[in-house]
TIKE-993823 format. One record per residue: residue in one letter; x, y, z of N, C-alpha, C in turn. Coordinates in steps of 0.001 Angstrom, whole numbers, padded with zeros to 6 digits, always signed. Atoms other than C-alpha are relative to their C-alpha. Layout:
# residues N
aXYZXYZXYZ/...
This chain:
# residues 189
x-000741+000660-001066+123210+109864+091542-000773-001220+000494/x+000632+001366+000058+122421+106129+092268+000129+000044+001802/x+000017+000531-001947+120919+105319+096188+001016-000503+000527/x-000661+000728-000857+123233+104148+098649-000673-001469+000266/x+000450+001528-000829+120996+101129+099280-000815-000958-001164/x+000179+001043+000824+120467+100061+096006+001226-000448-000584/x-001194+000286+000536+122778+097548+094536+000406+000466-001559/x-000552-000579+001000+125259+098651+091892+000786-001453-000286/x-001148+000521+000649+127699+097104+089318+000739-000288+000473/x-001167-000146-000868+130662+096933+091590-000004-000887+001141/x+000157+000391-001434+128845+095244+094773+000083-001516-000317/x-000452+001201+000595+130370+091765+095045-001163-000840+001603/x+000864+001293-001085+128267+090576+098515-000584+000941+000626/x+000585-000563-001115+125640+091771+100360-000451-000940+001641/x+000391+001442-001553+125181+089811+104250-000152+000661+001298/x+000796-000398-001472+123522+090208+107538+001096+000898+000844/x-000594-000522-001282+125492+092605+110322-001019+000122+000695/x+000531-000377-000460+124127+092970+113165+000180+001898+001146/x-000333-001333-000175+123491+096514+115093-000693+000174+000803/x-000022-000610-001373+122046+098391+117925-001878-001018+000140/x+001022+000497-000154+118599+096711+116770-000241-001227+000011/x-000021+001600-000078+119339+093019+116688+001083-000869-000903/x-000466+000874+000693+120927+090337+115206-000350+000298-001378/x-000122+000745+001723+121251+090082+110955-000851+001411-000249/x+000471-001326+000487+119313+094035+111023+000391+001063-000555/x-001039-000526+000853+122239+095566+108929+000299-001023-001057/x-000148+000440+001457+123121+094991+105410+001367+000086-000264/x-001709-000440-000072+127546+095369+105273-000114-000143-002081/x+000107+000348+001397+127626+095390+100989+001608+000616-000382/x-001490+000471+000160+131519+094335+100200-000373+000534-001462/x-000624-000733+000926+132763+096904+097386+001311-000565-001111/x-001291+000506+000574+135514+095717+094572+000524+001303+000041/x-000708-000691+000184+138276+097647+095097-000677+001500+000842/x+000384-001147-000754+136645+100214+097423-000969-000497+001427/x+000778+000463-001615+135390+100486+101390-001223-000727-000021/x+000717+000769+000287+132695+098127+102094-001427+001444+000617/x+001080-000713-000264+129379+100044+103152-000879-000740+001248/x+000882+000648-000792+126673+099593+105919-001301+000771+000067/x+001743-000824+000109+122888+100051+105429-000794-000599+000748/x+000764-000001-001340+120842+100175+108251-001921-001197-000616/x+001262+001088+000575+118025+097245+106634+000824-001179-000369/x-000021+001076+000232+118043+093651+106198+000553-000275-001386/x-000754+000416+001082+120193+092005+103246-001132-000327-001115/x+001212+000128+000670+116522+090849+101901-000766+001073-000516/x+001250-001252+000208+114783+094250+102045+001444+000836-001206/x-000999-000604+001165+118018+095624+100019+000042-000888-001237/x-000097-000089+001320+117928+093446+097113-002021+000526-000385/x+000865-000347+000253+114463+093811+096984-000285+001513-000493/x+000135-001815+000107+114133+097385+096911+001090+000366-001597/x-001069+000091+000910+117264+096812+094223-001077-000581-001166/x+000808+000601+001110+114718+094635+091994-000672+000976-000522/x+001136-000988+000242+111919+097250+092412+000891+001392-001329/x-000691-001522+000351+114580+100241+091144+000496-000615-001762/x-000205+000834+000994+115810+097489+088442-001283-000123-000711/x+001225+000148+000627+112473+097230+087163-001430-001273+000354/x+001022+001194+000087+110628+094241+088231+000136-000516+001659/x+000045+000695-001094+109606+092800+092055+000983-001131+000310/x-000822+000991-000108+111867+090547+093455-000584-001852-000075/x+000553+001324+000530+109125+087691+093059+000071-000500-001111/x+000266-000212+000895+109002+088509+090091+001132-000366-000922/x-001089+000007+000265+112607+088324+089310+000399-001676+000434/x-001185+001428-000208+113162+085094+091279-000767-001138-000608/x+000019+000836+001270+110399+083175+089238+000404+000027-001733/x-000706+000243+001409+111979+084003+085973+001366-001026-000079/x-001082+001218+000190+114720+082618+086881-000009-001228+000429/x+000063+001594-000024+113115+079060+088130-000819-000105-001620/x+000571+000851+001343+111214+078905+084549+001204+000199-000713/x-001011+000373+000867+114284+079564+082940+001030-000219+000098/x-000809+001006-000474+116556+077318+084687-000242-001159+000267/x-000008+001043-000328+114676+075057+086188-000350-000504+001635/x-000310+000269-001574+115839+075826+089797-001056+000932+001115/x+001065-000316-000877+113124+075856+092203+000544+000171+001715/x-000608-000357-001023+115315+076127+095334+000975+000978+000336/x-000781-000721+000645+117016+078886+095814+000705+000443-001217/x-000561-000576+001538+117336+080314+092678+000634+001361+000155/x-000589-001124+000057+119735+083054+091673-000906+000831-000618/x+000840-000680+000611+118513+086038+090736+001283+001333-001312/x-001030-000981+001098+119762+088418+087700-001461+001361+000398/x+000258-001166-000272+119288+092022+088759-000349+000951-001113/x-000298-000918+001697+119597+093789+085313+000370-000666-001020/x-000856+000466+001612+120513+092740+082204+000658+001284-000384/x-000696-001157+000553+122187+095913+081586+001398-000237+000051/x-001508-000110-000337+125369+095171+083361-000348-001757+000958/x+000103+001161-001011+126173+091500+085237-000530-000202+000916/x+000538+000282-001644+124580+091094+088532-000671-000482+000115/x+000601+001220-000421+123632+087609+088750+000870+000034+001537/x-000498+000306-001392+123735+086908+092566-000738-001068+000473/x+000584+001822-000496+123138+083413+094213-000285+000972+001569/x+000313+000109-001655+121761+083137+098102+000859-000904+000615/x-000583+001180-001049+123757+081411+100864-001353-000957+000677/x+001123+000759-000805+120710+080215+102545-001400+000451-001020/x+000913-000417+000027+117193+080421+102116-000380+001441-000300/x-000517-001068-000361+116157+083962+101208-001478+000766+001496/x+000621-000286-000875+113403+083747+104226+000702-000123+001369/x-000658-000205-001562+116635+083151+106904+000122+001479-000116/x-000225-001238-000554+117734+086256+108463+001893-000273-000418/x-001823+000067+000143+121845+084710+108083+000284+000311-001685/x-000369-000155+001562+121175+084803+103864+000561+001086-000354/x-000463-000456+000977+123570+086578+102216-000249-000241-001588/x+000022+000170+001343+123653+087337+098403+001438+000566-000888/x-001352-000127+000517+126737+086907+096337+000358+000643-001599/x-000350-000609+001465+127808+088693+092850+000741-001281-000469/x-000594+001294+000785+128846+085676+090659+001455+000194-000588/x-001093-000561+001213+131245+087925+088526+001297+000367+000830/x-001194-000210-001162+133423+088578+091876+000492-001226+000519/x-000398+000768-001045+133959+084964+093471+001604-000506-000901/x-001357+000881+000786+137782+084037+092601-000090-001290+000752/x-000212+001611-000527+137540+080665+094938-000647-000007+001238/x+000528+000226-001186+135763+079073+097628+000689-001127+000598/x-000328+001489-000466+137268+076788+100262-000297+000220+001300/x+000529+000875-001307+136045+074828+102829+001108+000133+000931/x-000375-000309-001107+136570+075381+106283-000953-001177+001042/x+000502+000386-000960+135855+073616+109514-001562-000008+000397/x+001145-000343-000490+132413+073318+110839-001372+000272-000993/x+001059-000100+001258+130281+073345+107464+000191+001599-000174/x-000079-001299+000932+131525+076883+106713+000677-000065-000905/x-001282-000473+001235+133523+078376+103858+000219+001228-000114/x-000472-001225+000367+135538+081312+102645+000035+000357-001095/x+000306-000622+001500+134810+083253+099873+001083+000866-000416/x-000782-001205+000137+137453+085141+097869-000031+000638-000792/x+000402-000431+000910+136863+087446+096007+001599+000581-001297/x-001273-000798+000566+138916+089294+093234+000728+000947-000113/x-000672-001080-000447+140064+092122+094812+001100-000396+001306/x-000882+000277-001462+141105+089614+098086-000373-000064+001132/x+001268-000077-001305+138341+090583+100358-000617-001448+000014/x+000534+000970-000104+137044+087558+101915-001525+000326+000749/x+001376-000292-000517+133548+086598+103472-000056-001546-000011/x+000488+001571-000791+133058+083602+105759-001429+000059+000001/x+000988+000069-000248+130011+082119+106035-000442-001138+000230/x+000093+000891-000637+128229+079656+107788-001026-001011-000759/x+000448+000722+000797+127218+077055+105061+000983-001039-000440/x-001459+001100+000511+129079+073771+103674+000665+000955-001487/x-000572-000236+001231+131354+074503+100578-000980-000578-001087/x+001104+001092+000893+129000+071468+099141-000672+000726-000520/x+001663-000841+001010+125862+073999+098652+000382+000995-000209/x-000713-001237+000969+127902+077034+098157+000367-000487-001219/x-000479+000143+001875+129361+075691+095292-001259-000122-000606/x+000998+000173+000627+126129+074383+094329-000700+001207-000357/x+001084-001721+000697+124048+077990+094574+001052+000859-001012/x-000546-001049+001148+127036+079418+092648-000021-000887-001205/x+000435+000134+001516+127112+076903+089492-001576+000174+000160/x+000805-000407+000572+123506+077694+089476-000244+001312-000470/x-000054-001569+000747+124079+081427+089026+000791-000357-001219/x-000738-000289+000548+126336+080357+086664-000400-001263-000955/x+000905+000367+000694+124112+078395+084791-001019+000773-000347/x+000836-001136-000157+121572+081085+085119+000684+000942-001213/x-000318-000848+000434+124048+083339+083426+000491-000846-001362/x-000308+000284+001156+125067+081202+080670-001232-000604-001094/x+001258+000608+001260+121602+079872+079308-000426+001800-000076/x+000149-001048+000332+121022+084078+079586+000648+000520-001188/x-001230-000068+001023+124062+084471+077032-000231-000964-001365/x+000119+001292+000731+123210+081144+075234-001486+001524-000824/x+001834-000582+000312+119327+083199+074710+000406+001066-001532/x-000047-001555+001357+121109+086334+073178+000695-000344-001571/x-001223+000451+001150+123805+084277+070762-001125-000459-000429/x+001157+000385+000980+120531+082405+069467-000275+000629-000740/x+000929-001381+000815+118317+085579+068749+001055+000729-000509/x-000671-001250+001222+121550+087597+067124+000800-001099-000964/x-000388+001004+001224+122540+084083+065248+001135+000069-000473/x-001461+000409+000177+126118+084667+066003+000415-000851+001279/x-000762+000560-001835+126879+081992+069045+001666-000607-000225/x-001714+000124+000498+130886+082388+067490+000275+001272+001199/x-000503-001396-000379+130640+085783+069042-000787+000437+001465/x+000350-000113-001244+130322+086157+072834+000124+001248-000097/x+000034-001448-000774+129458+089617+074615+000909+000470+000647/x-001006-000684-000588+132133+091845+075310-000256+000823+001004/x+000642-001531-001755+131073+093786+079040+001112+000810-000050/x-000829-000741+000011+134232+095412+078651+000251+001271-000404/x+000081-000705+000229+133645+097332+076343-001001+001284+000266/x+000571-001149-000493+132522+100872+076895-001350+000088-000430/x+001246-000210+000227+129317+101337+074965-000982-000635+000403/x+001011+001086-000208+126095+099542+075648-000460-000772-001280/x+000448+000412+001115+124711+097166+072925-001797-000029+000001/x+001421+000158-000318+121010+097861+073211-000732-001075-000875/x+000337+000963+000750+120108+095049+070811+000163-000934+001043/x+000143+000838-001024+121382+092473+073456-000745+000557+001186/x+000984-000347-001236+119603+094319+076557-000815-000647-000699/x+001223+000198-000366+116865+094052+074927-000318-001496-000402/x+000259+001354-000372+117217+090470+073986-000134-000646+001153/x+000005+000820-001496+118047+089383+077385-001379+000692+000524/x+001379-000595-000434+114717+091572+078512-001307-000852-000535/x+000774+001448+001020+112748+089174+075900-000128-001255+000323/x+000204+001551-000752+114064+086134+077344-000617-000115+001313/x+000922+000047-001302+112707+087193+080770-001101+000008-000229/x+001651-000266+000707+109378+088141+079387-000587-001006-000659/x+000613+000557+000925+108643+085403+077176-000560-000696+001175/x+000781+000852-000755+105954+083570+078255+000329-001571-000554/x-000443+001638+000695+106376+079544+078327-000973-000270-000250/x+001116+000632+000940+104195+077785+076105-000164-001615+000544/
């Protein structure tokens, strides 16, 4: 049975609530297609703790993905290679307002009043937040750059890039895990 307060497959946003102990000291983590959840810790201390259970520190996790992107500012982070869960930051991830978004859930973002935007996902559930559309969009094509030089890595090393990865299907392909595990690991020369 998988923790309540680590992220899963399914979780499309995790973002600040606040609660009896302050401002942004709840975690609310928006469900596809099922109730959203509330975990009594910071949106930061939950992916973290999510990295650790995933295998690797969340430092650890978020410089892989500036050497192998590029992106030294807020960089997305990929949770697993097992299953999708590239997630971008709204902010900084040293504010207290940062949320973290599932890439594989956003159906559209639009701008709103006041440098916020609305997020929608693909179930319908939304999630305002208090950032321009401008750098939202921006932290999501970088997850989504993130996730395609990850994909690009594995079509290299299996020397079919005709033949994209099917997540759909039921089995696992342990040949790609462990490519994508390889591309994190390699050291740059």
């Amino acid at each position: 049975m998988m923790k309540l307060d680590i992220i899963q497959q399914e979780d499309m946003a995790l973002y600040p609530v606040s609660n009896g102990r302050g401002m942004h000291a709840s975690t609310k983590i928006l469900k596809v297609d099922s109730p959203s959840l509330i975990i009594p810790r910071k949106p930061q201390k939950v992916l973290e703790a999510s990295c650790r259970f995933y295998g690797a520190p969340y430092l650890h996790k978020k410089n892989e993905a500036t050497r192998i992107t590029g992106i030294t500012s807020k960089p997305p982070i990929l949770l697993t290679p097992l299953f999708p869960t590239y997630f971008f930051p709204t902010h900084s991830d040293r504010k207290s307002e940062n949320a973290w978004i599932n890439i594989h859930y956003v159906d559209k973002i639009k701008e709103l009043k006041d440098k916020r935007c609305k997020i929608f996902f693909v179930d319908n559930q939304t999630l305002t937040i208090n950032v321009s559309k401008h750098s939202l969009d921006h932290q999501y094509k970088n997850a989504i750059l993130y996730n395609f030089l990850m994909e690009r890595a594995v079509k290299v090393f299996t020397s079919d890039p005709n033949n994209p990865i099917d997540y759909a299907k039921k089995e696992l392909n342990i040949y790609e895990v462990l490519i994508k595990y390889a591309k994190l690991f390699q050291h740059k020369e």
